[in-house]
C-alpha positions, 0 to 999 in steps of 0.5 A: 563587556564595558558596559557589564563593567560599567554597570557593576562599577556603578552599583559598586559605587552606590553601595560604597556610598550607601555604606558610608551615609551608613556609618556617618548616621550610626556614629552620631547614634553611637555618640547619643547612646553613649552618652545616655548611657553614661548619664544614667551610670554616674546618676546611678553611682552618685545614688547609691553612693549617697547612701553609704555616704550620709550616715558619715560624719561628711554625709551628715553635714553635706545633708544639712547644708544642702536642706539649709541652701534650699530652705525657703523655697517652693517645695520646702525641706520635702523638696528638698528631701525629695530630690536628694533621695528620690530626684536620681531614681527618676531622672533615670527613668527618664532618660531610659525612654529615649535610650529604650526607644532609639537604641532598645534592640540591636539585630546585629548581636544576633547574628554576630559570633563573638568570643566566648567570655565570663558575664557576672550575671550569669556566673553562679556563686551560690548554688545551695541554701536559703537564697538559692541560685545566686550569681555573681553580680547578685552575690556582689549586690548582696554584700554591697547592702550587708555592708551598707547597713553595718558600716551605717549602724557603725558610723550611726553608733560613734555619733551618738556615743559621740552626743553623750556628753550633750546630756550631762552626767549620765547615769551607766544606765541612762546612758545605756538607755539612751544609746539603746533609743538613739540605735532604735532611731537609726535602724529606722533610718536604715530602713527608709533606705532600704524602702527606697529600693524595695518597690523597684523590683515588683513594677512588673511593667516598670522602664526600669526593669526594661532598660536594665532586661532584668525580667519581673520573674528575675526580680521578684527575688530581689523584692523578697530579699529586700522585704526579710532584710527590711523586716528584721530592721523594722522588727529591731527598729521597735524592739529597742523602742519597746525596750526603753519605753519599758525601762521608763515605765511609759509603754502604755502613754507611748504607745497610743501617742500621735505626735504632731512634731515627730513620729506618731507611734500609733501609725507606727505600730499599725504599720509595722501589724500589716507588715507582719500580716505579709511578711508570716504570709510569704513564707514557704509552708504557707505561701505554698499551701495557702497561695490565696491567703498570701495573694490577698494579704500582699495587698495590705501594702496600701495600708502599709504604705499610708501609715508609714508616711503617717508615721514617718512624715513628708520629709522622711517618706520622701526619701523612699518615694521615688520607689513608691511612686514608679510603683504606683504608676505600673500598678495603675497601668496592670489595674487599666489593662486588666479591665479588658474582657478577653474572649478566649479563643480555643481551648485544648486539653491534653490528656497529660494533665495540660491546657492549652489557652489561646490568646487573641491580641494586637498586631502591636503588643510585642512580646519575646519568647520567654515572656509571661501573663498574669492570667484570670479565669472570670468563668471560675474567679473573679478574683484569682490571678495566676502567671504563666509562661507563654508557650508561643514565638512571637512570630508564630502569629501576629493576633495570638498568643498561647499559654500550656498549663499543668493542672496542679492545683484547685484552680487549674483543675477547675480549669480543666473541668471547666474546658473538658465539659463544653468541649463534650457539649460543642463537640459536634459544633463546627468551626467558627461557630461554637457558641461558648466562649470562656471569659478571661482578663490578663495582665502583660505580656511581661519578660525581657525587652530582648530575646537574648537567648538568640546571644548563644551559638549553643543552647542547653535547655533544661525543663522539669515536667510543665517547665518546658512550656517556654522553651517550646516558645524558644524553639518555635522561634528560632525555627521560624527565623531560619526558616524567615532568614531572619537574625539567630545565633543558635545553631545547636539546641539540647533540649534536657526534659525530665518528666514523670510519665510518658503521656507529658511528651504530647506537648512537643507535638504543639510545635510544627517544624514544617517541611523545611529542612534544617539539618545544614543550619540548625542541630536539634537534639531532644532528650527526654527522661521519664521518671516513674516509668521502666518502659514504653507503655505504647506499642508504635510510641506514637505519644502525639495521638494522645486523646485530647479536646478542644472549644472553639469560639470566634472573638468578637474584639474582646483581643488583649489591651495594649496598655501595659508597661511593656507594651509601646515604648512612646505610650509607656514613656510619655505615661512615666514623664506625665505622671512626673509633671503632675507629682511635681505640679501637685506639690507645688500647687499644694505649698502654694494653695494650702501648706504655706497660706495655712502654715501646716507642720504637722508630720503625720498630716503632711506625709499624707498630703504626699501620698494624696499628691502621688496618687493624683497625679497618677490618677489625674496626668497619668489617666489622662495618658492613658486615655489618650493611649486607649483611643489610639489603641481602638483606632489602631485594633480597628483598623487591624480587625477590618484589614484581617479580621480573625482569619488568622487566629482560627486557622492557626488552631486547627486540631492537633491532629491535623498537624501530626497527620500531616506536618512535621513536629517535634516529637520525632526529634525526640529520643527517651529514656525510660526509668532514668534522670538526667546525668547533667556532668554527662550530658555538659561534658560531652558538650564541653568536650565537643564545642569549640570556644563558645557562649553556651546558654543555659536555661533552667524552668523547673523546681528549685532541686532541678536549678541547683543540679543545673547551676552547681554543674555550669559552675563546675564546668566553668571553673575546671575549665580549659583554654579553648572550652565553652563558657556555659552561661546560667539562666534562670526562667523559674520563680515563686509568688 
């Protein structure tokens, strides 16, 4: 018995000092992320503060004074511009690599059960109209731009009122006129802050984008936003432009000038016709309709973005460059990812209408449950890219990823045409030996840096028809932690999945539920509402034998390439940081070598030589990265491929019905109502009224009419909401290129 008591004494005291060593390495952690966390707070505020502060009278002279203190030195007034505007937004990135790579994921929050509390990002304010879905930090966002441009023409406008009694005696109509030029002038400032900010959100890879778990999907609304609010100011900017140069009888001279002292006109206007060009493309009817066209015009944003700094000059184009230039370096890195051919690994079709593709890839390209690839086809372009939600968990397999697409257009049905006839060829070719194999390139995975859906305690998943691709990736997921005792909060899931005809319930057969028991940890309802059909077309409902076929072929290394923005976080940082040095370097060897032997000043010429400067250095240093991030990508795989080969892959891609013959699926989870939609204050009451007080996660992925119905009930349900009821948290997993 003393030496029972001896021994648990003994473990009793490792475990006390294990716990201790514990907490004294957490609280120098918790110190670091503290402090890199409130650096990149006070450079964020200090930045957007800036810019509401320049257009004031304070601004105005803090600006000169700060260009005066640095004139004369190495990198000039660009310099001097460059590390006012676009210096913060960079420092930023920096020291998000550290912060992502040391303090990027926390477990703990995943098994943790908190008290239920409102989060601005998740609240919905605007449920209805133009802009959709808005929440409360974005609506706060929204406001903060609108009052940043009037309170900017303001303060703009009594300056130059202020200015008129420089000019002599005026006429009434001189000094209309005048005012009328100096407000074409300040629109044009306004929208070099705006542009500051108008490329963060499209870096789909971006560090930016990773530190702040703001996905590209989530962003892209913001870039469209952005773009309409632009191109009105821009469109204001030449209007008034127009104008005066009609009331002096000098458009045709003005027009055509190219200034070496001051904006090029010619540039300008060039500019402003490709911003056109993109801007009629992104609207509604013709995106929808013509996605082609809106895909190839977009990529006019190089000329664009080459005449305006023709037309603005170095100094001006500085003060958006910092924007530009992280751009620049995701762009680069998708255009190097993309150039990997991937094989195809199998391919299968669903008699609903659906494909499903699956991906080989790396043991180390991580990606979360609600991730997504930009995918193209080469057996049927070589130039369509499209996005697509992956339909897989992460821990499904680590060589493989899968993705369900809707045939809903003329490239998904090409797709399909395209699967279903090798499929009746191969058909009698056993595996792994099928010889076709179906050629693709993808860009990605993107999405959040953390699966934050394993936050809530309850979730409410809310798919319209192909919608529920990503929420089958997050239930596979949260079954393959518990089933691997691994972090998971949810413990309730409410799958709400309206579809149009009973053949589309074949997909929840592609998740296998195994033959564990979950009920004790883990309560899944599915309810399923099929639209265009009054009653059950099949006898014994057995939907998952729907008829379906499958090409198989074996990769022969052609997996995904690790070299995306999302992908290892030392690689992606030590790209962003190298590509910094060598903008920097550029420009400084540039003054040194040719600007200042050479005394070059013209504006048009020297806005050039910046984007020259940006574009080799990311050509140049960040090449150079990614070569090295390339080699040690072929070394890594190498290694993988000799230790597993493809076992993994093909055999996780048996037929379907060898996993409805024998395993367990979600199907029989399922319960579906015929003729009927879903009644969403019936089905969040009833949630509301049986839940404790909880974090509940909502997630929409379906159309826009289908997110309003979901956001306006969570807002309902918030608002009318009780002392000890759930907070229902809204998520959106749906946009539009």
């Amino acid at each position: 018995m003393a030496v029972e008591d001896l021994h648990s004494a003994l473990i009793s005291n490792g475990n006390g000092v294990h716990a201790k060593q514990s907490e004294q390495k957490s609280f120098p952690a918790s110190v670091a992320k503290w402090v890199l966390k409130s650096a990149m707070w006070v450079i964020f505020v200090a930045w957007i503060l800036l810019f509401f502060v320049v257009p004031t009278d304070f601004g105005s002279s803090f600006y000169d004074d700060w260009v005066a203190a640095t004139d004369g030195t190495l990198f000039g007034e660009t310099g001097s511009v460059l590390l006012l505007y676009s210096a913060p937004i960079i420092a930023i990135a920096f020291l998000a690599v550290p912060y992502i790579i040391f303090f990027g994921e926390d477990e703990e929050e995943y098994q943790e059960k908190r008290k239920a509390k409102f989060s601005l990002w998740t609240f919905p304010v605007l449920v209805d109209g133009p802009l959709g879905v808005v929440s409360a930090a974005e609506m706060i966002g929204i406001i903060l731009f609108i009052v940043f441009v009037l309170s900017a023409l303001y303060f703009y406008t009594v300056a130059n009122y202020g200015m008129l009694g420089d000019y002599g005696d005026l006429t009434e109509g001189e000094k209309k006129t005048f005012m009328l030029q100096m407000s074409a002038y300040c629109f044009g400032l306004i929208v070099l802050s705006c542009l500051a900010f108008l490329f963060l959100p499209i870096a789909r890879g971006s560090i930016l984008l990773r530190l702040i778990d703001i996905p590209f999907e989530h962003a892209t609304r913001y870039h469209v936003w952005l773009g309409n609010l632009i191109f009105f100011l821009v469109t204001m900017h030449g209007l008034c432009y127009m104008i005066v140069w009609m009331i002096r009888g000098i458009i045709p001279s003005e027009v055509v000038e190219w200034k070496s002292d001051g904006g090029a006109n010619l540039a300008g206007i060039i500019c402003y016709g490709f911003f056109v060009l993109i801007w009629v493309t992104t609207l509604p009817p013709v995106r929808k309709r013509y996605f082609e066209l809106f895909f190839y015009t977009h990529q006019l944003y190089v000329f664009f973005v080459i005449f305006l700094a023709l037309h603005i000059g170095g100094v001006n184009f500085s003060k958006a460059a910092g924007g530009i230039f992280l751009f620049m370096l995701d762009r680069f890195l998708r255009f190097c990812q993309s150039r990997r051919t991937v094989n195809i690994v199998s391919a299968t079709c669903f008699s609903c209408g659906t494909v499903k593709l699956v991906l080989p890839k790396p043991a180390n390209l991580h990606y979360n449950a609600l991730g997504f690839i930009f995918l193209q086809v080469k057996n049927i372009s070589l130039l369509q890219w499209h996005p697509f939600s992956v339909s897989s968990s992460p821990l499904d397999g680590k060589y493989h990823l899968e993705v369900l697409i809707k045939t809903v257009g003329e490239w998904t049905t090409k797709l399909r045409e395209t699967v279903s006839k090798n499929s009746a060829e191969d058909s009698n070719i056993q595996l792994p030996h099928a010889p076709y194999q179906i050629m693709a390139s993808v860009e990605g995975p993107y999405g959040h840096e953390s699966p934050y859906y394993l936050r809530y305690e309850k979730l409410v998943l809310v798919a319209g028809g192909s919608g529920i691709s990503p929420f089958l990736a997050i239930l596979s997921d949260i079954l393959h932690r518990i089933k691997t005792n691994k972090p998971c909060l949810p413990q309730h899931v409410v799958l709400v999945w309206a579809i149009k005809t009973s053949n589309d319930l074949s997909l929840l057969s592609t998740v296998n539920m195994g033959s564990v028991d979950f009920s004790d940890r883990l309560n899944i309802e599915i309810q399923a509402y099929v639209t265009r059909e009054s009653e059950c077309p099949v006898e014994d409902g057995r939907f998952y034998n729907a008829p379906i076929s499958s090409v198989f072929s074996v990769s022969k290394g052609g997996t995904m390439s690790i070299l995306t923005g999302t992908g290892n976080k030392i690689w992606a940082g030590t790209y962003v940081i190298a590509s910094t040095v060598g903008f920097v370097f550029a420009l400084g060897l540039l003054d040194i070598l040719y600007i200042d032997p050479y005394s070059i000043d013209a504006w048009w010429y020297l806005g050039l030589l910046d984007v020259i400067c940006m574009v080799a250095s990311v050509l140049i240093f960040g090449g150079l990265t990614i070569g090295l991030w390339h080699l040690w990508e072929r070394k890594t795989t190498s290694q993988e491929s000799a230790e597993n080969g493809n076992n993994e892959i093909v055999q996780s891609n048996g037929t379907l019905t060898d996993k409805n013959e024998y395993q367990k699926t979600l199907i029989s989870e399922a319960t579906v109502q015929y003729g009927r939609r879903p009644n969403f204050s019936e089905i969040f009451g009833s949630l509301a009224e049986y839940s404790a007080e909880v974090d509940v996660g909502v997630f929409v992925c379906g159309p826009s009419t289908l997110q309003s119905s979901v956001a306006k009930e969570c807002r309902s349900q918030n608002l009318g909401r009780k002392g000890n009821s759930p907070i229902f948290h809204y998520n959106s997993h749906s946009f539009d290129l």
